[in-house]
N, CA, C and O of each residue as an XYZ file, in Angstrom:
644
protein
N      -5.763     17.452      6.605
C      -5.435     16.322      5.757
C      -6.097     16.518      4.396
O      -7.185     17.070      4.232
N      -5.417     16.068      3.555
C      -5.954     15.863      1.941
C      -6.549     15.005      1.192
O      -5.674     14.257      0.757
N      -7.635     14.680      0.775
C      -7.729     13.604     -0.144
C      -6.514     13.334     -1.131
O      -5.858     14.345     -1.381
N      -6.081     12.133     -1.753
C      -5.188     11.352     -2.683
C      -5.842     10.744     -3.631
O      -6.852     10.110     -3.324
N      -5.325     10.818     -5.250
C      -6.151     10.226     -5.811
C      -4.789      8.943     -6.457
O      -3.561      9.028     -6.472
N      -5.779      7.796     -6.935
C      -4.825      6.602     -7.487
C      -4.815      6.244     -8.519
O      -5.060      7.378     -8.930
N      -4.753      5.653     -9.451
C      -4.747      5.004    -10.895
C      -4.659      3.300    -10.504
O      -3.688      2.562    -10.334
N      -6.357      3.021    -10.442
C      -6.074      1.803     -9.579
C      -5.611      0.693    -10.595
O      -5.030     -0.287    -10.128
N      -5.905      0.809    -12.445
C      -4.958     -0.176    -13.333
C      -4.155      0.106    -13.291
O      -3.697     -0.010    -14.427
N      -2.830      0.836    -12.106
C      -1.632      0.510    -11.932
C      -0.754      0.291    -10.595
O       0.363      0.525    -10.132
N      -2.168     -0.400    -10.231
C      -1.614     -0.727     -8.015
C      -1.156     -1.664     -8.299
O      -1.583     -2.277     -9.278
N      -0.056     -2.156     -7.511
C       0.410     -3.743     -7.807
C       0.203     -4.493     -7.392
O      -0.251     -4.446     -6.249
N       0.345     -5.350     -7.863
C      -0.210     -7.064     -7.344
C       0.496     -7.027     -5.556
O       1.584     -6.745     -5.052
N      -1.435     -7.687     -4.854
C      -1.011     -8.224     -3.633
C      -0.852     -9.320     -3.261
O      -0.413     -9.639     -2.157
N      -1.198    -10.063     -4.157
C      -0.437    -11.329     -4.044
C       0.419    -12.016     -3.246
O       0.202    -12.974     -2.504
N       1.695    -11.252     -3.546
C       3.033    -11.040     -3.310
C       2.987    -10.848     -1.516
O       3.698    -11.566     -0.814
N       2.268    -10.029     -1.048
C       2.094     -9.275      0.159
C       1.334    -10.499      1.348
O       1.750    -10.933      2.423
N       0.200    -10.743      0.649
C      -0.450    -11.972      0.908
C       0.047    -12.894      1.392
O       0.134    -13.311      2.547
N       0.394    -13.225      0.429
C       1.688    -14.929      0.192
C       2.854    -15.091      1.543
O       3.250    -16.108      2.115
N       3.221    -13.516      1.778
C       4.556    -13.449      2.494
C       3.814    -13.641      4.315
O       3.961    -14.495      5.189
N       3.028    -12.377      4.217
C       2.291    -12.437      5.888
C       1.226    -14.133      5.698
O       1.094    -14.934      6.623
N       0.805    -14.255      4.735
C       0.400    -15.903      5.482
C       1.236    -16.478      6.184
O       0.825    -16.916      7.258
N       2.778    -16.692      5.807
C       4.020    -17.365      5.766
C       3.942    -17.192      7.300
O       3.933    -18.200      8.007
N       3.885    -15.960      7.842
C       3.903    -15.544      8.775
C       2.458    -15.889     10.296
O       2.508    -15.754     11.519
N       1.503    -16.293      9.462
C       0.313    -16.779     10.250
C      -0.714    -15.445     10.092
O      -1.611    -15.163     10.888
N      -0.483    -14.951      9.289
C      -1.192    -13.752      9.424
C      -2.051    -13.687      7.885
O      -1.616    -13.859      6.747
N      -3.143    -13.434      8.263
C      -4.223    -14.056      6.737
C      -5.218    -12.185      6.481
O      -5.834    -11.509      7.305
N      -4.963    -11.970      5.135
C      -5.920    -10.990      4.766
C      -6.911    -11.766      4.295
O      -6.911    -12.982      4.102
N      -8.085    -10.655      4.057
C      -8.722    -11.343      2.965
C     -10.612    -10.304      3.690
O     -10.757     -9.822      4.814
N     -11.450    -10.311      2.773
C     -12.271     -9.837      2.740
C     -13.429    -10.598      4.097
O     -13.745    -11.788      4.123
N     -13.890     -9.522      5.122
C     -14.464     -9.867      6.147
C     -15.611    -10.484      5.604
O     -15.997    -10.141      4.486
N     -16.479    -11.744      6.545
C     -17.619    -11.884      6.128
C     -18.632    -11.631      7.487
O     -18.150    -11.196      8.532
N     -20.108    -11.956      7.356
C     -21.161    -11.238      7.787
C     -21.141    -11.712      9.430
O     -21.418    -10.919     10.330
N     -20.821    -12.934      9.635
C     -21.277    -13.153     11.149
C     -20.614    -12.471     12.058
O     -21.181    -12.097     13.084
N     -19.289    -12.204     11.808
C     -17.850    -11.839     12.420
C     -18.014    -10.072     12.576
O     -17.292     -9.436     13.343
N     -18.738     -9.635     11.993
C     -19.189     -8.133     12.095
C     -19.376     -7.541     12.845
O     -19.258     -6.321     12.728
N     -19.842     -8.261     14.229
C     -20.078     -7.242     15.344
C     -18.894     -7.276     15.884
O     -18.493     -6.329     16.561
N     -17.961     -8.662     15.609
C     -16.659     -8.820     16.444
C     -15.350     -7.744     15.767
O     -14.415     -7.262     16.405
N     -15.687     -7.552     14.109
C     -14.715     -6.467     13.905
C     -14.913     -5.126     13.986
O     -13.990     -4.312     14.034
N     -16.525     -4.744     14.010
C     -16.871     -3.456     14.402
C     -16.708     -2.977     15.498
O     -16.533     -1.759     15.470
N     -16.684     -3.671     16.962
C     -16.209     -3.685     18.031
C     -14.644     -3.566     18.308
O     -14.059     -3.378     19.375
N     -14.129     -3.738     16.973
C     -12.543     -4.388     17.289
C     -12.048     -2.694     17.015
O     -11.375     -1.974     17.752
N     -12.758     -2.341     15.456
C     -12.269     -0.831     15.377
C     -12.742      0.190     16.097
O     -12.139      1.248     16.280
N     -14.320     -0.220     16.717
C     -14.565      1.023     17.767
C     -13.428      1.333     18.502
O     -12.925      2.455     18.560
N     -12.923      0.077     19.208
C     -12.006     -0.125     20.607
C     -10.287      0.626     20.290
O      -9.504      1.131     21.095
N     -10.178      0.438     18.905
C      -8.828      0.472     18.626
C      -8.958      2.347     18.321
O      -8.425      3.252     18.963
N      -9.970      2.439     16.972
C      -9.548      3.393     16.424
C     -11.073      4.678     16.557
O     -11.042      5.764     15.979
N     -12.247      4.214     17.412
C     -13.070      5.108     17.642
C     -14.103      4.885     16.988
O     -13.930      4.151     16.015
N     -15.622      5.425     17.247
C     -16.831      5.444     16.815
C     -16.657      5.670     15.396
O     -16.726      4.684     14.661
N     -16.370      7.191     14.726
C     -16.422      7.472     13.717
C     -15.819      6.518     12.265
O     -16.255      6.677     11.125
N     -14.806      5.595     12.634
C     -14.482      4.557     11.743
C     -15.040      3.134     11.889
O     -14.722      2.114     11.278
N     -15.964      3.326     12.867
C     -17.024      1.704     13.395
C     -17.998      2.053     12.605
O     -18.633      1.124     12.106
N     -18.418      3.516     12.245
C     -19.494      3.636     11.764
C     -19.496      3.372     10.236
O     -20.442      2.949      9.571
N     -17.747      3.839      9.634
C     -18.028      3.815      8.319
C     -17.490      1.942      7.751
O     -17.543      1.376      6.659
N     -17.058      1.547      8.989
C     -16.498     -0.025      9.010
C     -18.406     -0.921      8.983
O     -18.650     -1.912      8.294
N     -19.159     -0.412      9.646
C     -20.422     -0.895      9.717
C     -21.150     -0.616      8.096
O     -21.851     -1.528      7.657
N     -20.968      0.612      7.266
C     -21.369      1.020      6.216
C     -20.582      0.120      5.465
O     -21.565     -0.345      4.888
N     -19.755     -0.445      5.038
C     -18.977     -1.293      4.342
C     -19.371     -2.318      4.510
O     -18.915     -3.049      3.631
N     -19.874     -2.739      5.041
C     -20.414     -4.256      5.473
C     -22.045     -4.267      4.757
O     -22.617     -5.357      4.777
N     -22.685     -3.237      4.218
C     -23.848     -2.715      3.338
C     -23.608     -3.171      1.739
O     -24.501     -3.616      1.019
N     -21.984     -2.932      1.275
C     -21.965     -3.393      0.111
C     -22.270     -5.001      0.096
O     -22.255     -5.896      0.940
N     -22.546     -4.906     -1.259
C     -22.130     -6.541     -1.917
C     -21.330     -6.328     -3.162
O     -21.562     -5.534     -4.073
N     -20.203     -7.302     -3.019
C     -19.860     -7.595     -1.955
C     -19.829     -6.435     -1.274
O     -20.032     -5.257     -1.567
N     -19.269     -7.543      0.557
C     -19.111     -6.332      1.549
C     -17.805     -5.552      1.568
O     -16.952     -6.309      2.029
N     -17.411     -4.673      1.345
C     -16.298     -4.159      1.081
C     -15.309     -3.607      2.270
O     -14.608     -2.599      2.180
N     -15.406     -4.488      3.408
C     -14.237     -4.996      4.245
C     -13.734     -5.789      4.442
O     -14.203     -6.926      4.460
N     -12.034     -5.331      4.772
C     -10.866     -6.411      4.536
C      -9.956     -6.191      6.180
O      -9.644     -5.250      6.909
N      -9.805     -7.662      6.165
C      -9.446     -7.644      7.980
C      -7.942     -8.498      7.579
O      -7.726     -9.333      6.701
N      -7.158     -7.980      8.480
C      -6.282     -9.467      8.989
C      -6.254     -9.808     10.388
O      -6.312     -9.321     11.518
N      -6.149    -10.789      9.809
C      -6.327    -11.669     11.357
C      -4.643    -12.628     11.599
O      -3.911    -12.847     10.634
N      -4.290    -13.084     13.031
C      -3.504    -13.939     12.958
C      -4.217    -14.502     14.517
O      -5.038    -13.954     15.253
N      -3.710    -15.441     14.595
C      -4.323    -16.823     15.726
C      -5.713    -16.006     16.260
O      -5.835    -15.394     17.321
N      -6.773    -16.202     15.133
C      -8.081    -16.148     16.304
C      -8.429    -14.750     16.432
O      -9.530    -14.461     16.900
N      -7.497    -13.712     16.015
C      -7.690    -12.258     16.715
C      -7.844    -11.385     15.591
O      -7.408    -12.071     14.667
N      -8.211    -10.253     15.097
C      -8.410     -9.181     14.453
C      -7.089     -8.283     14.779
O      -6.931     -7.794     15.897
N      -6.310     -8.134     13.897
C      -5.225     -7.336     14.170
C      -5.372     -5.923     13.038
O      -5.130     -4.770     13.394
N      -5.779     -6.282     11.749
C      -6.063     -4.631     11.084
C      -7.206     -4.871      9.929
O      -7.531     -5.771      9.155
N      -7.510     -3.904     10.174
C      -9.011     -3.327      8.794
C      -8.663     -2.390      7.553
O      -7.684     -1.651      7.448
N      -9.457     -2.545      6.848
C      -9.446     -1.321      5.505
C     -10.905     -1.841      5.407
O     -11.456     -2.912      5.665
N     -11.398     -0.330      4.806
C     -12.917     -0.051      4.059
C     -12.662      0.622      2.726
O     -11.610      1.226      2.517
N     -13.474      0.536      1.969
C     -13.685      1.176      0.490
C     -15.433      1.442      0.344
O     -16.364      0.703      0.663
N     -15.428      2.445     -0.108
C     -16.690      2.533     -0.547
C     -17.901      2.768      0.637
O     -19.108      2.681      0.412
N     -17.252      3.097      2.001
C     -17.876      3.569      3.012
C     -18.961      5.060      2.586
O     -20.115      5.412      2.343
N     -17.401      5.572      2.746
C     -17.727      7.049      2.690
C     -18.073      8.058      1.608
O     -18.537      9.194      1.703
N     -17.713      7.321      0.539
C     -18.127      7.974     -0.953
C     -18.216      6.618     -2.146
O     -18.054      5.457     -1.769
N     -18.382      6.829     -3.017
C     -18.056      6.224     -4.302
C     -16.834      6.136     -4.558
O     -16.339      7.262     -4.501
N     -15.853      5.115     -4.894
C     -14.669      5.145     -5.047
C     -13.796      5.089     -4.028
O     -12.874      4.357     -4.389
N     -13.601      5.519     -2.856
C     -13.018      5.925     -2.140
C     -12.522      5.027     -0.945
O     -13.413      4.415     -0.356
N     -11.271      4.866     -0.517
C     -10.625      4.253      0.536
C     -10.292      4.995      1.730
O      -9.570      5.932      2.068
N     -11.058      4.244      2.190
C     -10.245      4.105      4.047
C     -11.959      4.234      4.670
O     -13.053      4.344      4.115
N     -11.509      4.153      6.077
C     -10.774      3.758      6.829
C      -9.897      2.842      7.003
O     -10.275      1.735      6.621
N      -8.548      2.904      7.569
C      -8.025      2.113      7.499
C      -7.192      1.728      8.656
O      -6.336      2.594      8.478
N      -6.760      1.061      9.763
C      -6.177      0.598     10.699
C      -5.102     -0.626     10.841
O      -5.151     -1.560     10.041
N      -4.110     -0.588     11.908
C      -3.194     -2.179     11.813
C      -3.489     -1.736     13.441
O      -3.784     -0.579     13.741
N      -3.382     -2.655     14.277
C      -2.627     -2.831     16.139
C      -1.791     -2.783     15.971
O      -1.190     -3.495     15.168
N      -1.010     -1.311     17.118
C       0.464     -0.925     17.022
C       1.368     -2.308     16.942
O       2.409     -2.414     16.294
N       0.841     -3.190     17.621
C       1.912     -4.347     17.752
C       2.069     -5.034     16.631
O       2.882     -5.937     16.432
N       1.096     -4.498     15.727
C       1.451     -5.568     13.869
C       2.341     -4.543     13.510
O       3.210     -4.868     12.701
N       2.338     -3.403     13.906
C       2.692     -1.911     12.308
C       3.885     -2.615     12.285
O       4.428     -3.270     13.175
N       4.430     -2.241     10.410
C       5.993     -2.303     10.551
C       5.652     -3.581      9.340
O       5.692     -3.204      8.168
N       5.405     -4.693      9.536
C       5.453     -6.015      8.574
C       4.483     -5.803      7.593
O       4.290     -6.866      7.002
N       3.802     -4.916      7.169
C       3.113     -4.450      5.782
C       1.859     -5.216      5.508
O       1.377     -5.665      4.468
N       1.482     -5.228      6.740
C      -0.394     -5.392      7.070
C      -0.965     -4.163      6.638
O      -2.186     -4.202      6.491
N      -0.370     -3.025      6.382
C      -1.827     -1.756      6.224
C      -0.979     -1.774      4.608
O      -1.820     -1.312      3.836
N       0.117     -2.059      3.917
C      -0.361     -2.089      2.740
C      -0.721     -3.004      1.984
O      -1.074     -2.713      0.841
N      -0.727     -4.274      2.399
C      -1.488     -5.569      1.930
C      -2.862     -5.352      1.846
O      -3.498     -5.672      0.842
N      -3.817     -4.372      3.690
C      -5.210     -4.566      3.310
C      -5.319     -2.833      2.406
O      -6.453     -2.415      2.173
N      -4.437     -2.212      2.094
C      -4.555     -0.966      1.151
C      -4.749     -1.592     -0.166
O      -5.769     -1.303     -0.792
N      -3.549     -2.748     -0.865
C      -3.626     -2.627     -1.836
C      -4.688     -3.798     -2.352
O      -4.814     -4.109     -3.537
N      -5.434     -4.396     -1.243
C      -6.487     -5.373     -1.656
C      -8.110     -4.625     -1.874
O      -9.130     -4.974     -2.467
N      -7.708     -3.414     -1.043
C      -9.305     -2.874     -0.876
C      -9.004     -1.947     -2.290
O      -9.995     -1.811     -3.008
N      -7.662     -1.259     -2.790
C      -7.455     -0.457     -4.341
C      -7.979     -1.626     -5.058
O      -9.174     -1.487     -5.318
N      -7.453     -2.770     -5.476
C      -7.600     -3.847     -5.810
C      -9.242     -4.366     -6.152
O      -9.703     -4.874     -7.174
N      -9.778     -4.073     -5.080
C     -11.356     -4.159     -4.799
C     -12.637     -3.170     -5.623
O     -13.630     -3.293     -6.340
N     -11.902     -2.277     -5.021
C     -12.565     -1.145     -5.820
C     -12.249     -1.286     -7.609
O     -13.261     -1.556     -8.256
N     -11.290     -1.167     -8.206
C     -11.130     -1.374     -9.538
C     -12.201     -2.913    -10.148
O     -12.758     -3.023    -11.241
N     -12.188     -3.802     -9.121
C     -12.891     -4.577    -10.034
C     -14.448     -4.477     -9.666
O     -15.401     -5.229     -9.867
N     -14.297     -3.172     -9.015
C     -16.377     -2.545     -8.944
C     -16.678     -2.083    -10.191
O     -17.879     -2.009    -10.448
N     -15.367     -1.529    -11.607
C     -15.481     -1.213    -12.185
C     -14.681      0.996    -12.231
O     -14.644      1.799    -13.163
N     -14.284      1.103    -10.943
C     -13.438      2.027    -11.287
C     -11.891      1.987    -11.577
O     -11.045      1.142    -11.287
N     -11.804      3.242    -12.280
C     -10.189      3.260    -12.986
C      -9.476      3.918    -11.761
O      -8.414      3.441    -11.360
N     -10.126      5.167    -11.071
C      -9.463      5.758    -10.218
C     -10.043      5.488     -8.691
O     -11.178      5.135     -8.369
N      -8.920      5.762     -7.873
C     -10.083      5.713     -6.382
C      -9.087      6.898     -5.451
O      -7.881      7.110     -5.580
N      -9.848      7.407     -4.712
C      -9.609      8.220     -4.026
C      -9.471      7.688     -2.280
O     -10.300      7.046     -1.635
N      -8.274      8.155     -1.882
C      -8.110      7.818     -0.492
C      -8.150      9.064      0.145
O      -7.315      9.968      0.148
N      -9.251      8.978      0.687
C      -9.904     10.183      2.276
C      -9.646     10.579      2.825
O      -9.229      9.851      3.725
N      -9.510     12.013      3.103
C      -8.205     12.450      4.356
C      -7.281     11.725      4.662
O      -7.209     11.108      5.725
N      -6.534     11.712      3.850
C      -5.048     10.466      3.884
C      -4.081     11.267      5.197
O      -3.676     12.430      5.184
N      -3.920     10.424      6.080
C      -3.000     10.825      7.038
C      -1.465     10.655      6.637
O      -0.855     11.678      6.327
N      -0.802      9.427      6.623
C       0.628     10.003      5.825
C       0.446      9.658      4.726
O       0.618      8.559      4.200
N       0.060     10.663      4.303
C       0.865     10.676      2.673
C       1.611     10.285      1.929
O       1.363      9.923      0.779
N       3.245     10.304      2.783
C       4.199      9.437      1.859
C       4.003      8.267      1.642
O       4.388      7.686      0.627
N       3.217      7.630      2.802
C       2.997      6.228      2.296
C       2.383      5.891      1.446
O       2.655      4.871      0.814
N       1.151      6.825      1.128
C       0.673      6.197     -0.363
C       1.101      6.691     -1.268
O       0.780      6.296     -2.389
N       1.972      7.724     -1.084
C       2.492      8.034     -2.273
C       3.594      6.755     -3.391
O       3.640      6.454     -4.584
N       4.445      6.273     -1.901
C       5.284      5.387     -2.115
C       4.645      4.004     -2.333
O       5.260      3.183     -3.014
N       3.297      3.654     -1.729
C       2.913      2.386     -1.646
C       2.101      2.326     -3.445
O       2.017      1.455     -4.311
N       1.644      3.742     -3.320
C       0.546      3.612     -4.668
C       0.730      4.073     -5.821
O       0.257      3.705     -6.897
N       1.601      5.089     -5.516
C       1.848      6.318     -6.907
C       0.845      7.604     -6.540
O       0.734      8.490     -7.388
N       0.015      7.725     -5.112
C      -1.231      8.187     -4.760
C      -0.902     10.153     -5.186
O       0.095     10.568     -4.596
N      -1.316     10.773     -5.699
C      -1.132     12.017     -5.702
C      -2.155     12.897     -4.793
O      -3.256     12.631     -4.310
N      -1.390     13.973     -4.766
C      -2.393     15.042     -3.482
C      -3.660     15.727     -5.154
O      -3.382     16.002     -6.321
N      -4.883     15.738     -4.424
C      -6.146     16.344     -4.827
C      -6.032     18.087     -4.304
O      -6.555     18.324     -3.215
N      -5.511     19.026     -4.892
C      -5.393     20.142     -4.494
C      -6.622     21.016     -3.952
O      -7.715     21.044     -4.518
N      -6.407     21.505     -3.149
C      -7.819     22.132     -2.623
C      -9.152     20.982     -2.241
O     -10.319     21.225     -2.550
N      -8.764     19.850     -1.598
C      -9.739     18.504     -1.458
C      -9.941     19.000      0.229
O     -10.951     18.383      0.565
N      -9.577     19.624      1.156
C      -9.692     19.756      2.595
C     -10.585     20.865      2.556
O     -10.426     21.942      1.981
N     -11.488     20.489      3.201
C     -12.237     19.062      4.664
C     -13.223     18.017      3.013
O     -13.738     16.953      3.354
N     -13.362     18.389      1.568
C     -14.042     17.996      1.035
C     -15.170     17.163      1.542
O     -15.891     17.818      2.294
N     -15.623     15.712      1.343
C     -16.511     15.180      1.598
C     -16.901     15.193      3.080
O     -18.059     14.849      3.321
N     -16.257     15.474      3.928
C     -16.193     15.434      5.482
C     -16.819     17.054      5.893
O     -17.394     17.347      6.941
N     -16.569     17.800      4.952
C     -17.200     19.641      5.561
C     -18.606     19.562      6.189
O     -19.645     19.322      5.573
N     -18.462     19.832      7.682
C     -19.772     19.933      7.888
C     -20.001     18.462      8.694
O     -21.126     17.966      8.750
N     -19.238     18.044      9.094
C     -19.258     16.253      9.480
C     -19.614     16.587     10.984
O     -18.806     17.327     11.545
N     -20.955     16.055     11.897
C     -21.322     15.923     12.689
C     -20.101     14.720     13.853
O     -19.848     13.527     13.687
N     -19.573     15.740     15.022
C     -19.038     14.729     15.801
C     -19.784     14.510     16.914
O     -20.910     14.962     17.120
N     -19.041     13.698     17.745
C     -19.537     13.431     18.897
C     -18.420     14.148     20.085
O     -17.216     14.031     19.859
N     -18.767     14.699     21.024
C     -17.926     15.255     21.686
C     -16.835     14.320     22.209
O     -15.842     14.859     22.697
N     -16.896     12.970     22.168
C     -15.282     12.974     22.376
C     -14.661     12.706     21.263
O     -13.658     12.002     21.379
N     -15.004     13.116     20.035
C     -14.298     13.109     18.957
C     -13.887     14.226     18.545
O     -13.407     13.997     17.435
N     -13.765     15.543     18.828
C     -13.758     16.738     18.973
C     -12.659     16.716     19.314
O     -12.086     17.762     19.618
């Protein structure tokens, strides 16, 4: 996988994205502190240690720079920024049973969104798994020669192997 880089004064308004999945019962919006063990638990379970850990590091910023949606009561998807580097997005997750209604680019374009008003112009998304989607969601371009970049040398755990 490749790092992607963005031009975050030109992500578009989520607003729009927001507005529509509320409609729907389904609420983004930036995690807060008590609820932390319940969403760090939520991404261990879903998506593994290695993104609990950098979902736990996000919760270090101030603000904390995780974004959840939720609908009735439950944690259905995450995004992090600023985990794993300076600038930089993801981890990022939806529950197969949300994918499809544009929960992972609502909490994509809130955590781009996020990051720009830390004061960066660009942000970089982390071993981006599909690609086209941010290409299409962001304008995101491939970082040539960026693999394994910040990750070379990344200590696993054997069942992450």
């Amino acid at each position: 996988m490749t790092d992607l880089l963005v031009k975050l004064h030109e992500v578009p308004d989520v607003k729009p994205l927001i507005d529509a999945l509320s409609a729907e019962g389904i609420d983004i919006r930036r995690a807060i502190a008590p609820e932390k063990h319940v969403v760090v638990n939520w991404v261990r379970q879903h998506f593994g240690d290695g993104w609990a850990s950098e979902t736990e590091v996000a919760y270090t910023n101030h603000p904390n720079s995780c974004w959840i949606a939720t609908h009735e009561g439950k944690c259905v998807g995450f995004a992090v920024c600023e985990a794993t580097a300076k600038a930089f997005f993801g981890p990022t997750g939806v529950d197969e049973t949300y994918r499809g209604r544009g929960i992972g680019k609502a909490l994509l374009l809130a955590c781009l969104h996020d990051l720009y008003a830390r004061g960066y112009v660009y942000g970089i998304i982390g071993w981006a798994g599909p690609v086209d989607f941010y290409v299409k969601a962001v304008g995101a371009v491939e970082i040539p020669d960026s693999r394994p970049g910040v990750y070379r040398g990344m200590l696993r755990a054997k069942q992450d192997e």
